[in-house]
MOPAC internal coordinates of N, CA, C and O (Angstrom, degrees):
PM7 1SCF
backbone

  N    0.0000 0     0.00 0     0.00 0    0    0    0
  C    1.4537 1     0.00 0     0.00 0    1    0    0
  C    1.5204 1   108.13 1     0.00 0    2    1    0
  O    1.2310 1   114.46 1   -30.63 1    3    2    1
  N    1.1137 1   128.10 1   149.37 1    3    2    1
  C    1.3768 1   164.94 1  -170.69 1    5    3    2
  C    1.4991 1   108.83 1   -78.79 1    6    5    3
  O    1.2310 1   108.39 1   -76.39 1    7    6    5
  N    1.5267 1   139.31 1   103.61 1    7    6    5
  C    1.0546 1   120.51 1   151.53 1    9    7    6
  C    1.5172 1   115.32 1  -111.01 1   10    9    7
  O    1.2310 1   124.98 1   -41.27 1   11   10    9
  N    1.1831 1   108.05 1   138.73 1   11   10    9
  C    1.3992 1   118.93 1   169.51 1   13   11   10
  C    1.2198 1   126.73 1  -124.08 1   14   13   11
  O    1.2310 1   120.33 1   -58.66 1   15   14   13
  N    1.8407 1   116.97 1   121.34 1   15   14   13
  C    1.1638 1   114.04 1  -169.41 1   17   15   14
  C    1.9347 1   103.53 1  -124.79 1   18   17   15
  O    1.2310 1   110.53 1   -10.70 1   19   18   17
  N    1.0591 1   135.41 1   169.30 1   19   18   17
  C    1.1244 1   143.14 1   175.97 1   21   19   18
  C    1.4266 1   122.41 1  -141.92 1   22   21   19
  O    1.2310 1   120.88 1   -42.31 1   23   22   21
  N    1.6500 1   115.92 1   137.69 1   23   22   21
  C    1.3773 1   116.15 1  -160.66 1   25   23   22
  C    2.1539 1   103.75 1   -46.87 1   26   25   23
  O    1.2310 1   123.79 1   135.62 1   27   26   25
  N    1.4531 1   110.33 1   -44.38 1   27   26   25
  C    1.2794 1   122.74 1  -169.92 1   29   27   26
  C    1.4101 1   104.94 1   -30.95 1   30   29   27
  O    1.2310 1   112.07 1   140.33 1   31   30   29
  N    1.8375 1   132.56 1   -39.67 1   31   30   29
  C    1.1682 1   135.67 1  -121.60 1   33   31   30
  C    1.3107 1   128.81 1    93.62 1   34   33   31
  O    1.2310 1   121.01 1   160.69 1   35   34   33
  N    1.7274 1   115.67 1   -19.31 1   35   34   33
  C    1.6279 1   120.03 1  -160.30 1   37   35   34
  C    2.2611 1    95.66 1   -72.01 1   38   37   35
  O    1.2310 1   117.11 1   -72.27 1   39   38   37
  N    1.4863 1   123.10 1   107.73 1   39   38   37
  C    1.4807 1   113.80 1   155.28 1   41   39   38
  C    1.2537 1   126.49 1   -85.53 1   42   41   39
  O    1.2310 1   115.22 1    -6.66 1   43   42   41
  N    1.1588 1   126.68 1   173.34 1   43   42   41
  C    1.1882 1   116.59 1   166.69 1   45   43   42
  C    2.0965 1   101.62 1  -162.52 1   46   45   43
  O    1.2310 1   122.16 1    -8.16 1   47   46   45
  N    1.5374 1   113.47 1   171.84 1   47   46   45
  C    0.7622 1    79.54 1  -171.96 1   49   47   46
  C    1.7861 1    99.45 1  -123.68 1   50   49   47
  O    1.2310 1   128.16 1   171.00 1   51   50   49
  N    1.3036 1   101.90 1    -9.00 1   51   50   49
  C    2.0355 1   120.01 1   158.74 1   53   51   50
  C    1.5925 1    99.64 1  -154.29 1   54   53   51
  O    1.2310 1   132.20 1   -45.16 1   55   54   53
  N    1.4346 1    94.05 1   134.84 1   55   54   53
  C    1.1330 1   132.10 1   174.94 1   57   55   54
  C    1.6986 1   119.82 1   -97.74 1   58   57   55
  O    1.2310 1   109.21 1   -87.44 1   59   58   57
  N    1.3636 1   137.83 1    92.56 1   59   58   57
  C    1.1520 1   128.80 1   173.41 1   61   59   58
  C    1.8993 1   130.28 1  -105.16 1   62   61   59
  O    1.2310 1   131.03 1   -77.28 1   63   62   61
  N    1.1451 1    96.31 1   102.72 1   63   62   61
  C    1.2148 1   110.28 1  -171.70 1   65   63   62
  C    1.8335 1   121.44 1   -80.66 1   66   65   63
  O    1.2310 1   112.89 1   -92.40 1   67   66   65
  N    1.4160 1   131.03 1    87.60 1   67   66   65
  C    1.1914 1   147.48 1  -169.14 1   69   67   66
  C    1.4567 1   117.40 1  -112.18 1   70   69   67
  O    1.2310 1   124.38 1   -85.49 1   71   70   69
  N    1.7501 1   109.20 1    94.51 1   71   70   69
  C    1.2699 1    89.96 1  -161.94 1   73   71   70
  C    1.6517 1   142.13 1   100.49 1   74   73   71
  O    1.2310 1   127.75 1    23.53 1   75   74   73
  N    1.4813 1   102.68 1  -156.47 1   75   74   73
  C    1.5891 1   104.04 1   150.21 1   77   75   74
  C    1.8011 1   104.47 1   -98.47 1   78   77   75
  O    1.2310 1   119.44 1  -147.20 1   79   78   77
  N    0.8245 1   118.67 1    32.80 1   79   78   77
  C    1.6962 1   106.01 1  -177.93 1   81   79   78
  C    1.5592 1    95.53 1  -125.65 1   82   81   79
  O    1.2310 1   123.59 1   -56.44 1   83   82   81
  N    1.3913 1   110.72 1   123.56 1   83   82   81
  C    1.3742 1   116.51 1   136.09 1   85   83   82
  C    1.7694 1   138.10 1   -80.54 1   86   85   83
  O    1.2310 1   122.00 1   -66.16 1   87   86   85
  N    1.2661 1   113.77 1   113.84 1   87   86   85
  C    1.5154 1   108.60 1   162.06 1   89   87   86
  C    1.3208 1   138.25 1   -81.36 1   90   89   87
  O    1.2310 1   108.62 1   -73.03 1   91   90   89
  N    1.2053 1   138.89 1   106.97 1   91   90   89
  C    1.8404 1   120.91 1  -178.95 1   93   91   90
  C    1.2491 1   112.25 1   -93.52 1   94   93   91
  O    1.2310 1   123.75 1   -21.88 1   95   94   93
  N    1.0045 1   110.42 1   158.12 1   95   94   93
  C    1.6008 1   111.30 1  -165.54 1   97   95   94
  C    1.4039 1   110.35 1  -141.72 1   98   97   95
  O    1.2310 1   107.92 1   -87.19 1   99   98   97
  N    1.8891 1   140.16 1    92.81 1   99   98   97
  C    1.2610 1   134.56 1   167.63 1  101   99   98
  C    1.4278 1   120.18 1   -66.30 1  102  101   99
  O    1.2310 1   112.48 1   -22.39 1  103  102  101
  N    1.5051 1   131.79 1   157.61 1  103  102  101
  C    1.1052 1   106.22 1   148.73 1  105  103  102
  C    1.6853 1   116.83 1  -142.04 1  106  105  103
  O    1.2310 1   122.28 1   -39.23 1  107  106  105
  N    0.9603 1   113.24 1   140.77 1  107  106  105
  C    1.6076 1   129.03 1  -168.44 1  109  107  106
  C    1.5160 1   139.43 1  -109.40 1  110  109  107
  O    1.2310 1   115.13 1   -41.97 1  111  110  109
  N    0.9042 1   126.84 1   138.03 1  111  110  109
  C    1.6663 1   114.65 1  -160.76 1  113  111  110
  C    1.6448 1   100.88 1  -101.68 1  114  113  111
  O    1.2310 1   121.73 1   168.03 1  115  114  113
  N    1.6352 1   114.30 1   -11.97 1  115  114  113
  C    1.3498 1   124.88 1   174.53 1  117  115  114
  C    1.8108 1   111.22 1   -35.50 1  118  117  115
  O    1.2310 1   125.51 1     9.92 1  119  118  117
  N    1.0720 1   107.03 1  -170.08 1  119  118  117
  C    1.6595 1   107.64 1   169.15 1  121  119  118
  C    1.6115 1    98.10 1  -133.10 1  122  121  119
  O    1.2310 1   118.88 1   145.80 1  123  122  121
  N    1.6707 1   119.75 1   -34.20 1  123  122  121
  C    1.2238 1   131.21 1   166.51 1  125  123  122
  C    1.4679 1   144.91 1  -131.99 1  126  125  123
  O    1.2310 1   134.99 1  -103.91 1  127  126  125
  N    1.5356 1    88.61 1    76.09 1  127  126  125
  C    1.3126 1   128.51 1   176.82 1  129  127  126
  C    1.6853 1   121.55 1   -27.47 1  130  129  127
  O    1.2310 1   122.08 1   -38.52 1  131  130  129
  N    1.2861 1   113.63 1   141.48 1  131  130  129
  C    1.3256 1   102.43 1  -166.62 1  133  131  130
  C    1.5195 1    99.80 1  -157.74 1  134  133  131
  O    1.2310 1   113.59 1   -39.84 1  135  134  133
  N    1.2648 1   129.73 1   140.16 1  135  134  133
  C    1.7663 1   142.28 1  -168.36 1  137  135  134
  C    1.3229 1    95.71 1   -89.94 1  138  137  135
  O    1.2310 1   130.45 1   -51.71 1  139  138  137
  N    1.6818 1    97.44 1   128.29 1  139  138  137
  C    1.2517 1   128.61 1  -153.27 1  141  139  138
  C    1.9302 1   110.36 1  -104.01 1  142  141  139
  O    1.2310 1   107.38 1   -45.96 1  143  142  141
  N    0.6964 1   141.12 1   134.04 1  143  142  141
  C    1.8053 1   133.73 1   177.66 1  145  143  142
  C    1.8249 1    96.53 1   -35.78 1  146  145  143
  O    1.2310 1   121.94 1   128.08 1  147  146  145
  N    1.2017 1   113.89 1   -51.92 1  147  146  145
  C    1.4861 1   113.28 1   177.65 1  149  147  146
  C    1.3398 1   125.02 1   -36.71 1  150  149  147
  O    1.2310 1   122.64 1   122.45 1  151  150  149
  N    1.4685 1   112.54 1   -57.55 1  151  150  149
  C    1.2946 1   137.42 1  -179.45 1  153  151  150
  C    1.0039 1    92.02 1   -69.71 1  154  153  151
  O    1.2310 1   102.85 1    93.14 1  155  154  153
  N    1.9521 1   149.06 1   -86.86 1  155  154  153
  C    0.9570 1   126.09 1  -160.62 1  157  155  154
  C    1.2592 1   119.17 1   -43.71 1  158  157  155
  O    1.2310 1   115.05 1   149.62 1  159  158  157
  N    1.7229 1   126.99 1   -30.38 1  159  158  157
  C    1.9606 1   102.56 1   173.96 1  161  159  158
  C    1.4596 1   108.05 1   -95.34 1  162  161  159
  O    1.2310 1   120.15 1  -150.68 1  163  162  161
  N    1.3634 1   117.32 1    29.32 1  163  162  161
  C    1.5370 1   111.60 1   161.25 1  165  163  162
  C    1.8292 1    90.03 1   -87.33 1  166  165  163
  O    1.2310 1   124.08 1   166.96 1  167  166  165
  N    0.9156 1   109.79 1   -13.04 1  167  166  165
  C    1.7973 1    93.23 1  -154.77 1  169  167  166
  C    1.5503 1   105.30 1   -82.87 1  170  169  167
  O    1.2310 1   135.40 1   154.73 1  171  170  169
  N    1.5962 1    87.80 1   -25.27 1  171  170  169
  C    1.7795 1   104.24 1  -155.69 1  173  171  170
  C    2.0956 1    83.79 1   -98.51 1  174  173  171
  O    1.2310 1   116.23 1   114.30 1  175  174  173
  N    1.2870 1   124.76 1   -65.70 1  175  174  173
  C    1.3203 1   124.34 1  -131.62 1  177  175  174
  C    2.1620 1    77.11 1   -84.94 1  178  177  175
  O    1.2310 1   113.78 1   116.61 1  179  178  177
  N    1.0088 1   129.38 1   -63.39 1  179  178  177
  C    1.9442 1   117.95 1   166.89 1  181  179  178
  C    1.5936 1   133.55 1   -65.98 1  182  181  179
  O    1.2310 1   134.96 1  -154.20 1  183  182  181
  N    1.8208 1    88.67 1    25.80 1  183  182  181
  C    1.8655 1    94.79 1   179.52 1  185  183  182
  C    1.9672 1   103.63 1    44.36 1  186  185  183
  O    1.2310 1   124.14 1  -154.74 1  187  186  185
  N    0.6593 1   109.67 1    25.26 1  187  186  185
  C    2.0833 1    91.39 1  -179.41 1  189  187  186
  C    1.3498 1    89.24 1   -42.43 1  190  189  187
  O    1.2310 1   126.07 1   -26.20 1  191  190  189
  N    1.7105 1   105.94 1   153.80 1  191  190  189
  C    1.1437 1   142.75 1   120.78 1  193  191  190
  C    1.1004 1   141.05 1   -32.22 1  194  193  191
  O    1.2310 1   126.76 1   128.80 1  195  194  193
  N    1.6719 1   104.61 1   -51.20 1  195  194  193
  C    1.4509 1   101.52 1  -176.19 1  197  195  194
  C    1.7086 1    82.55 1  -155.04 1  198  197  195
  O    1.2310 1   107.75 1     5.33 1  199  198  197
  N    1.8454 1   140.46 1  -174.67 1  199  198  197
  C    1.0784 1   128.49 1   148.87 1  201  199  198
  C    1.6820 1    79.17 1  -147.15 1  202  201  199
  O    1.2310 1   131.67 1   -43.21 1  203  202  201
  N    1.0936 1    95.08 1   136.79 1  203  202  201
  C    1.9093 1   127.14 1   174.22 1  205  203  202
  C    1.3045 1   102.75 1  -102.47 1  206  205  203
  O    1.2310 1   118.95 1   -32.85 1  207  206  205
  N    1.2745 1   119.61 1   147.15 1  207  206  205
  C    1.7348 1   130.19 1  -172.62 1  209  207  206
  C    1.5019 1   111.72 1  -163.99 1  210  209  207
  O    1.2310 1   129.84 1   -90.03 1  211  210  209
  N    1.4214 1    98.63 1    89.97 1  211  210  209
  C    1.5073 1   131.53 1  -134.80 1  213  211  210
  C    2.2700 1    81.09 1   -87.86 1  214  213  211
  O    1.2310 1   128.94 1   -42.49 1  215  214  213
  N    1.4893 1   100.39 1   137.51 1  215  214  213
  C    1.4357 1    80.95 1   168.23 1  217  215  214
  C    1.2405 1   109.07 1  -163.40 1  218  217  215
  O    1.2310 1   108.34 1    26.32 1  219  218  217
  N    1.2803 1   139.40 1  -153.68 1  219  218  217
  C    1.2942 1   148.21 1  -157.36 1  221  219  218
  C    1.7172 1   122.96 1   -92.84 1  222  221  219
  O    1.2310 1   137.43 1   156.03 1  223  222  221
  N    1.6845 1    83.83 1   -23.97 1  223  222  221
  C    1.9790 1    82.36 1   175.73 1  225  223  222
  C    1.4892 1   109.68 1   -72.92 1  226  225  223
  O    1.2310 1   132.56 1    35.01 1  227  226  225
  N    1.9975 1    93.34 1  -144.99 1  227  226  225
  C    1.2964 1   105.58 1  -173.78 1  229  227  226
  C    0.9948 1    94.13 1  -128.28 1  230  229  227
  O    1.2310 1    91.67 1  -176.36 1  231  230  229
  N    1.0093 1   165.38 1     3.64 1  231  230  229
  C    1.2391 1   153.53 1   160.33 1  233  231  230
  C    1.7988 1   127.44 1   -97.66 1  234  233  231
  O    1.2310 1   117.61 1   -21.02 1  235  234  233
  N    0.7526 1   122.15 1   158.98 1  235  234  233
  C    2.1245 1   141.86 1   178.76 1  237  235  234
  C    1.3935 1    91.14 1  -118.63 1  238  237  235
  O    1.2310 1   124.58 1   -44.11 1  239  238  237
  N    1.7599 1   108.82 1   135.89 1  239  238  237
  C    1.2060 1   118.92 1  -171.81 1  241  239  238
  C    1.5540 1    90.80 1   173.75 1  242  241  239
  O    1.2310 1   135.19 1   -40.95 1  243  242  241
  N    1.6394 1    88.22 1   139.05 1  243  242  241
  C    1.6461 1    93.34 1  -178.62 1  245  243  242
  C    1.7250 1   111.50 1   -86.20 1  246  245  243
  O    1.2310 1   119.74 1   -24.63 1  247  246  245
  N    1.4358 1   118.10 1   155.37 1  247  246  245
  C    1.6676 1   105.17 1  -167.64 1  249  247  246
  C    2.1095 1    87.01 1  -124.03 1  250  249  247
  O    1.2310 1   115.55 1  -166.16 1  251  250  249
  N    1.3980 1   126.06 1    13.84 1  251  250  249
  C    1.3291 1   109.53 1   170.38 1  253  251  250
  C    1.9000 1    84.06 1   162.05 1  254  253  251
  O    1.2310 1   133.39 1    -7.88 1  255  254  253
  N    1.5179 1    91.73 1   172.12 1  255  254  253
  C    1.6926 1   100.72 1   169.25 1  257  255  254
  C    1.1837 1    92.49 1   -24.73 1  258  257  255
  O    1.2310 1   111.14 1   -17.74 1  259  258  257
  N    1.5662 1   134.28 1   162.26 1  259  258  257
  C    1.4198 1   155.54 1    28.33 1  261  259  258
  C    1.7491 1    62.45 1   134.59 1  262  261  259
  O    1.2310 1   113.18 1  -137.02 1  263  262  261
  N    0.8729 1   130.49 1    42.98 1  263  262  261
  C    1.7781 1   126.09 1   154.45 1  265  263  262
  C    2.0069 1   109.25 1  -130.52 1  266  265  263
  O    1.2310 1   128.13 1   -42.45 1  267  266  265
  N    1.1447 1   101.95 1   137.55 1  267  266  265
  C    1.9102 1    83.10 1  -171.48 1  269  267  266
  C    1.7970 1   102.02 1  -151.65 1  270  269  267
  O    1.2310 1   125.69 1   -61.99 1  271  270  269
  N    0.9189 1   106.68 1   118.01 1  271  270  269
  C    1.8239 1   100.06 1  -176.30 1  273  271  270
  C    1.4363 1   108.55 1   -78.81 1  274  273  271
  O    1.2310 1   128.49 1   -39.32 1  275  274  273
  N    1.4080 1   101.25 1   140.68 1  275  274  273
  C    1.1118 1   105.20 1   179.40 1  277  275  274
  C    1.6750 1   126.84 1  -129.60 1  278  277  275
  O    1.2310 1   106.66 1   -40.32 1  279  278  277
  N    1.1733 1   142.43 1   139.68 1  279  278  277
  C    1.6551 1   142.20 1  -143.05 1  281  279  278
  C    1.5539 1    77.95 1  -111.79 1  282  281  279
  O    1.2310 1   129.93 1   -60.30 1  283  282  281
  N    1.5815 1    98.45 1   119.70 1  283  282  281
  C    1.4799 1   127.16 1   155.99 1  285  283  282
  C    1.5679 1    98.97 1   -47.14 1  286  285  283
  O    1.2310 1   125.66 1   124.97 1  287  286  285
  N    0.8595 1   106.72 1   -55.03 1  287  286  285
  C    2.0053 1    86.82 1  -175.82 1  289  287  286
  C    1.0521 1   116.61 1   -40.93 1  290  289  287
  O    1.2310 1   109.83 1   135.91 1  291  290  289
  N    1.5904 1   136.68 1   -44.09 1  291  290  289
  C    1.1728 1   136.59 1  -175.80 1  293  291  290
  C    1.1348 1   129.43 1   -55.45 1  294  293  291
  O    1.2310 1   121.76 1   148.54 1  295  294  293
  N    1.4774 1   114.23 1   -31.46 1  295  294  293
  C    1.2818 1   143.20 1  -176.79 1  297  295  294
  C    1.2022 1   122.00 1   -70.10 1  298  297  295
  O    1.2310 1   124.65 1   118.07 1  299  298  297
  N    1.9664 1   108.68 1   -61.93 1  299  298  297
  C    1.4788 1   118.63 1   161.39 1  301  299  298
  C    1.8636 1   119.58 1   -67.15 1  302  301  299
  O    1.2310 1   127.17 1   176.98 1  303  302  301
  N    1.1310 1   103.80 1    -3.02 1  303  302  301
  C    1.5810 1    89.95 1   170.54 1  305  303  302
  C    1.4938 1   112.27 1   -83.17 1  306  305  303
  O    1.2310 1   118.55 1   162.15 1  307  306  305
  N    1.6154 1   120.36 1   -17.85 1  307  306  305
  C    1.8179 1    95.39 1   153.67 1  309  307  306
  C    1.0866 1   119.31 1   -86.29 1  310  309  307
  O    1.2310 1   112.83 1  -153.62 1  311  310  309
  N    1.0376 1   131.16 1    26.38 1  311  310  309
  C    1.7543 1   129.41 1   149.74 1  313  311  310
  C    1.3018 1   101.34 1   -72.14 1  314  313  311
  O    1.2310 1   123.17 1   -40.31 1  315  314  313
  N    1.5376 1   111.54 1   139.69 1  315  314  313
  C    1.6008 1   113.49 1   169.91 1  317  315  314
  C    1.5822 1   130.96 1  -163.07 1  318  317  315
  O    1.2310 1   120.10 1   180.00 1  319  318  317

């Protein structure tokens, strides 16, 4: 795994770069995930696209602009 940190404060914990689009990607063992001062200057100081904040519940749900949590279950069910 990927860490990325920046003098600003901006962490992250994968960075996917496609293009002109950046993706950031947290990930959390929480169940209710919540955007962190960090994350907000990943969003602002690496332009993201989008930042995903992958975590422990069950549910996908957006938590602000172009930031959206998302339940690892969802993810590993196309594993097969």
């Amino acid at each position: 795994m990927l860490f990325l940190g920046t003098h600003g404060g901006a962490e992250l914990d994968l960075l996917v770069i496609e293009g002109r689009y950046r993706y950031g990607f947290e990930f959390k063992r929480t169940t209710s995930p919540q955007i962190t001062r960090s994350m907000q200057s990943a969003l602002s100081d690496l332009r993201l696209t989008r930042l995903d904040i992958v975590h422990a519940g069950k549910d996908t749900f957006p938590l602000a602009k172009r930031v959206r949590a998302v339940a690892a279950r969802q993810i590993t069910k196309s594993f097969g």
